[in-house]
N, C-alpha and C positions, 0 to 999 in steps of 0.2 A: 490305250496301252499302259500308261501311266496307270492310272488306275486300276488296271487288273493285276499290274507289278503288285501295287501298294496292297492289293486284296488278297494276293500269296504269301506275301510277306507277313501280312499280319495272322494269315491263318498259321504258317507255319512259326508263328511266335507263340500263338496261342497253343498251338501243340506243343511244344517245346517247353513253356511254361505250363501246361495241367503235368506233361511226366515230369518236371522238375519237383511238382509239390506233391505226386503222387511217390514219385523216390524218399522225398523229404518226410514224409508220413512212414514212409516205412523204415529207413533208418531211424526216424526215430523210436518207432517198436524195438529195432537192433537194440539199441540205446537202452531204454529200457530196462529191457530183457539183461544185460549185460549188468546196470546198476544196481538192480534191485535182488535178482537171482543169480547174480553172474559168480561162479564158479574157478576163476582164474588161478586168483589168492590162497584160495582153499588147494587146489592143485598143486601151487607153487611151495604151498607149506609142504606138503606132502612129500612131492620130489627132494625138497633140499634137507628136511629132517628125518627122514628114514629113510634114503639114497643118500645125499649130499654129495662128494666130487663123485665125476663119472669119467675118469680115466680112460681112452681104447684100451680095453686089454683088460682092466683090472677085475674084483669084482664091484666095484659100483656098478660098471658099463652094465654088468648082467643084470645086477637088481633094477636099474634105471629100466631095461629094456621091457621087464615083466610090467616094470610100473607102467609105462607107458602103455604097455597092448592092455592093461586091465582098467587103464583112464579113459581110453577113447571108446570100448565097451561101455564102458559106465556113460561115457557124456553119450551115448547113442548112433555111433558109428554103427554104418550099415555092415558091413566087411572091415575085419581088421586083422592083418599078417605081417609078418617079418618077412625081410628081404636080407639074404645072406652075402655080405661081404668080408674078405679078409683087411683085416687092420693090424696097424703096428701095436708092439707092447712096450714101449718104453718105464722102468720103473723108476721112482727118486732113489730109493732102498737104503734112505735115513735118513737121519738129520745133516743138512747142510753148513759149513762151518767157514769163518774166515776171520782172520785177524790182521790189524796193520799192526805191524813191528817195527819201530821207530828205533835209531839207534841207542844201543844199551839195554835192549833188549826190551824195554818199554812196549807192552803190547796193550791195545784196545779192540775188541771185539767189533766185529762192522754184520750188521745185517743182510746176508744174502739169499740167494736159493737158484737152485742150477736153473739150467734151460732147459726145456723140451726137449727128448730126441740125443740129447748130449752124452756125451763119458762120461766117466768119475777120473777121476785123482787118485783111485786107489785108497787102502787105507791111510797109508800114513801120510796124503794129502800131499801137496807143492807147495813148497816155500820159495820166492825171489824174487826177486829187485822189481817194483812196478813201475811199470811206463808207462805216463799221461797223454794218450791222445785224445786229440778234441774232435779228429774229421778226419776222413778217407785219405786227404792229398797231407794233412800233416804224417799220415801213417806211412804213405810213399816216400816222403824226402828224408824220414825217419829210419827205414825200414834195417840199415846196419846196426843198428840199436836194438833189435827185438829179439835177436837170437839167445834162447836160455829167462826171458822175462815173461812175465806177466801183463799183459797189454790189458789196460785200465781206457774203454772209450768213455768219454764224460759229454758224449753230445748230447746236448739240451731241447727238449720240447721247446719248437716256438712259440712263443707268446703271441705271435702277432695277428696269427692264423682267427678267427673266431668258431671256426667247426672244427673242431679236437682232432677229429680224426684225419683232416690234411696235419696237424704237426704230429700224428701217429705214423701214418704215409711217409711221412718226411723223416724219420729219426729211425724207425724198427727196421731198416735193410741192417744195422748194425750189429740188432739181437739176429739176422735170420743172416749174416754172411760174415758179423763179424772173427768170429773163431775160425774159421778158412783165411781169412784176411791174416790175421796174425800167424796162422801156423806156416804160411806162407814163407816166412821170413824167420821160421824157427822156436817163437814163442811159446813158451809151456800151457800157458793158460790164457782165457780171456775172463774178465769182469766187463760187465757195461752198465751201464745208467739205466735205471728202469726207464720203460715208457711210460712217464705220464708228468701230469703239470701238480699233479697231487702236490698237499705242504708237509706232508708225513715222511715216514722212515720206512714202509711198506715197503718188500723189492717186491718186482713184476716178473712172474713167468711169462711163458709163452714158446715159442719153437724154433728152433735155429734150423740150417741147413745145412748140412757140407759138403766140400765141393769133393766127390771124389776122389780126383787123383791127387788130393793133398791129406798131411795129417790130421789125424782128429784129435784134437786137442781138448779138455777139461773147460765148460764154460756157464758162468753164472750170471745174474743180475744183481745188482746191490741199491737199495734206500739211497731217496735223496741225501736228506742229509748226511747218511758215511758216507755217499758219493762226494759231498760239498768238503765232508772231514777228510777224506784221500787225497782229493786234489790238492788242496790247500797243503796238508802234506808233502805232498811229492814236490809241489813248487817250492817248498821252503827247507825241503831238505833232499839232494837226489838218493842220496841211500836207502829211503825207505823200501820195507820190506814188504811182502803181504804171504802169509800162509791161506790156502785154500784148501779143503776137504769137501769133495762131494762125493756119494755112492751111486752115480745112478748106471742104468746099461740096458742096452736095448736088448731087448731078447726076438724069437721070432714070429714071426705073422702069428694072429690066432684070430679066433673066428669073429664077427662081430657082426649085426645086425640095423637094416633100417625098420621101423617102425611104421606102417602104414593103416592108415583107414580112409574108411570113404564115404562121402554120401552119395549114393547112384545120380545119376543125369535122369533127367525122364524125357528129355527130347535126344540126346545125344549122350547117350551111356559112354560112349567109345572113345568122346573126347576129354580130355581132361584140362583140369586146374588144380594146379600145387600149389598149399600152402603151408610152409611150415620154420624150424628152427632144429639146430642140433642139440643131438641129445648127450653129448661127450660136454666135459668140463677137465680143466685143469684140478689137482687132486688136492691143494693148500686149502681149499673150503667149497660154501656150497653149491658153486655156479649158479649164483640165482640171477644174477642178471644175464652172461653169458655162461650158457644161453638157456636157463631153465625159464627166462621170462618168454623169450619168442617161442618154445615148445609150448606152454601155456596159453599163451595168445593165439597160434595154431589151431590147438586143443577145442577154445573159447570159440572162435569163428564155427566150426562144426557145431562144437553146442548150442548154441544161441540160434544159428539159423533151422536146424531140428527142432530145438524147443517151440520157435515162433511159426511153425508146420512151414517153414519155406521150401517148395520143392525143385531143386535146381536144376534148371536146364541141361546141363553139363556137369559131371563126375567131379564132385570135387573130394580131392586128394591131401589130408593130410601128414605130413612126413616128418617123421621125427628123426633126422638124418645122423649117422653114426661118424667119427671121426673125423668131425671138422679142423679141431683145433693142430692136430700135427700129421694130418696126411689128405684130409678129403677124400679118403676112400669111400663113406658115403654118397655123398652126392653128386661123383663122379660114375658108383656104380647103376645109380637109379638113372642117371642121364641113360647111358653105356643096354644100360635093358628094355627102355622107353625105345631106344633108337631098332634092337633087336627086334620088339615085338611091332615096330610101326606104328607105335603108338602116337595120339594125334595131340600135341599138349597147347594148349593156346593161351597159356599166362601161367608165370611161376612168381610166387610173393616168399618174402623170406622176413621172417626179424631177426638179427642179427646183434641190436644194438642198444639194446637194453631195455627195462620197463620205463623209462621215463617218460612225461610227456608227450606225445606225438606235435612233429612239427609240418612232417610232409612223408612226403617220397617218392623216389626215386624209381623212372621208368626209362627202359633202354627204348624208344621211338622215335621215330623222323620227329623232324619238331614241329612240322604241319598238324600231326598225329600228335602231338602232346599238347600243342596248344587249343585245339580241340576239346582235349578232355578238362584242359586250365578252365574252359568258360562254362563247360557245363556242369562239370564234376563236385571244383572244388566250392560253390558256393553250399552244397550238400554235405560239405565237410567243415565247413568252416568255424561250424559252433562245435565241435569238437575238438578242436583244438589245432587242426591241418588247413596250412594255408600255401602249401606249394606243393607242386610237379617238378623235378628237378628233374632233367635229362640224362642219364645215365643207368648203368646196369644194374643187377640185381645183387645178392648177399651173394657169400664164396657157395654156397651149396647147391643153388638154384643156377647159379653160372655155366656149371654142364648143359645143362638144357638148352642155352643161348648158342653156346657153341657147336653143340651136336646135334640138334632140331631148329634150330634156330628162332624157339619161344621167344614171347616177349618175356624179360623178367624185371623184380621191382623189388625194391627194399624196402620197410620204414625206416623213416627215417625220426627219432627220436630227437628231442633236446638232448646236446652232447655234452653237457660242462661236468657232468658229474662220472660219466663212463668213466675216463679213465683212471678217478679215484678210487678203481676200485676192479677194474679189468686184471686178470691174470692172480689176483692176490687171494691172501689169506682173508678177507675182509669180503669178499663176495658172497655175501650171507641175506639170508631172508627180511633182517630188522636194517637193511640199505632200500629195500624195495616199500616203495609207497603203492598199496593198495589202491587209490583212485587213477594214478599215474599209470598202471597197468592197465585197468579196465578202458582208460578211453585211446591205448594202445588195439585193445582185443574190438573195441565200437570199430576203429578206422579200416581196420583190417578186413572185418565181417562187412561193413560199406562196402570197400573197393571189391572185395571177394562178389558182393550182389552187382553189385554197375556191371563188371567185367563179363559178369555168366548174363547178365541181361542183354546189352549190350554189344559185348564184343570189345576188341581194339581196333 
């Protein structure tokens, strides 16, 4: 008995190991294919120099949209359409302005830029008295204080955190609640502290919320350092002032679009696999890391597995999803129609998180089912640069899917120290993005994309 244990065991070792090196041999073709001819870069130039921001609503979003249906033709997309969704149109509708006013009239100009989604100030801007809060519950013991001011949050990225985006997690309820927070209590405006651990003066967009049944208030982000030059201020003197001018205004829904292509399944047409990134950016520059890198990476997974005549079991699905950044009306409506048509979706991959590195990522599975794929997966991955499975869900776009079909979904997961030097800003431009750092983002992706359709979860 013993014996014929040991003689299944070793056959199914032996099987286990020839498809281990038969995978291995053929990512490395992926690989390859990706280094030598790989088309990502060239892409990314493309989008962010004759596109560059891609606003909902604006015209970027339209030229991005044509770019994208005539890239995925080009990389050899079998089928490629728009999916109509309506989106918000928020505009900035000028230059954004603020200054602190020290007594005596003493004025130093402070670098900011409104929020997402927000009001204006109108032309002649709001001038008064700023109030220094540090946190939520200082805000509360404060709150007879804020009627007629300007509320200044100055909460700081944690340092301590070593994946960026838990002290992203931890600090932005502020940019997305804090202007309700304050108007609560009467305040004219809110300032906050950009996200990020950056050593710059950069501020950070991004989108706020408001909470209906309160006012809506005028709200900005401001640079480190005027952030560190405010504070300090207002601790040493309470009279300080701040004028604030921003233009911006939401106007109503307009039309806007997802982006799809596909390469047919040849066993299972009917079922699919999503892979993709959105195609909306904040308007200060050229969203090249969020998210022109993971549309490109998307992009590269189709190409590269066409070029190397791979024929996929299973429909996979390229999406280049509209409106992420201040409403998810994409990738809510592609869940929202998948569920309509009964469609059968059996993995949703997203990048999200910039061209950097690849370090892992992120899958929503029991952990039995994850540690499974830890032993056989990643050692296929691991010259690439991915060395972990992290348990958890997928990018915001791909999240519909979870909820509404109940897919597996998965994120990369990049090295994060550089994202947020450069997320939401003026500064997200093509000469931030490293060209080999991309390509072996597009290898890990087109990997998991072939395990997944080979395989299963």
């Amino acid at each position: 008995m013993c014996r014929l244990l040991f003689t299944f065991g070793f056959i199914l070792s032996s099987v286990l190991s020839f498809s281990q090196s038969e995978d291995s041999v053929f990512i490395r073709k992926i690989a390859d294919e990706i280094l030598v001819n790989g088309k990502a870069y060239s892409n990314l130039h493309e989008l962010t120099k004759t596109v560059g921001g891609r606003l909902s609503g604006s015209p970027g979003m339209y030229k991005a949209e044509a770019w994208g249906m005539k890239t995925l033709k080009d990389m050899g997309a079998d089928k490629v359409w728009l999916q109509e969704c309506m989106v918000p149109h928020w505009v900035r509708g000028g230059k954004d302005e603020a200054k602190l006013i020290l007594p005596g009239n003493k004025e130093t100009p402070l670098d900011v830029i409104a929020l997402g989604n927000s009001v204006g100030t109108g032309s002649k801007g709001v001038t008064a008295r700023a109030i220094l809060i540090n946190n939520k519950a200082e805000l509360e013991q404060r709150k007879d204080e804020l009627k007629g001011k300007i509320v200044f949050y100055n909460y700081k990225f944690n340092p301590r955190f070593i994946q960026t985006f838990y002290s992203y997690g931890d600090a932005v309820i502020y940019r997305e609640l804090g202007a309700s927070w304050a108007a609560k209590y009467g305040a004219l405006a809110m300032i906050t502290r950009s996200m990020t651990h950056s050593v710059d003066n950069i501020p950070h967009t991004g989108s706020l919320d408001y909470i209906d049944s309160l006012a809506k208030i005028p709200a900005a982000a401001i640079g480190l350092w005027d952030a560190d030059k405010l504070a300090k201020a207002i601790s040493d003197n309470k009279e300080v002032k701040v004028f604030l001018r921003t233009n911006a205004k939401m106007l109503p829904d307009t039309l806007g679009h997802n982006v799809i292509g596909e390469l047919t399944g040849s066993e299972f047409p009917g079922e699919y696999i999503t892979v993709g990134g959105h195609l909306d950016s904040w308007d200060p520059a050229e969203g090249a890391h969020d998210d022109g890198a993971g549309c490109v990476h998307a992009i590269e997974v189709l190409r590269a597995l066409k070029a190397i005549g791979y024929k996929p079991r299973h429909t996979i699905r390229v999406v280049l999803f509209a409106n992420e950044e201040n409403g998810l009306r994409g990738g809510t409506k592609y869940a929202e129609e998948a569920k309509a048509k009964n469609e059968k979706h059996i993995f949703g991959l997203e990048s999200d998180a910039g061209g950097f590195t690849p370090r892992g990522f992120s899958i929503g599975l029991p952990e039995d089912k994850l540690e499974k794929i830890r032993k056989e997966w990643l050692p296929l991955l691991e010259n690439y640069g991915v060395y972990q499975f992290v348990k958890g869900g997928g990018g915001a776009d791909v999240g519909p899917l979870k909820e509404l079909l109940g897919t597996p979904v998965s994120e990369l997961i990049p090295d994060s120290q550089r994202y947020f030097d450069y997320h939401h800003t003026r500064n997200d431009v093509l000469a931030n993005v490293n060209k080999r750092e991309l390509e072996l983002g597009c290898i890990n992706m087109a990997a998991l994309i072939y395990l997944v359709d080979k395989y299963g979860l």
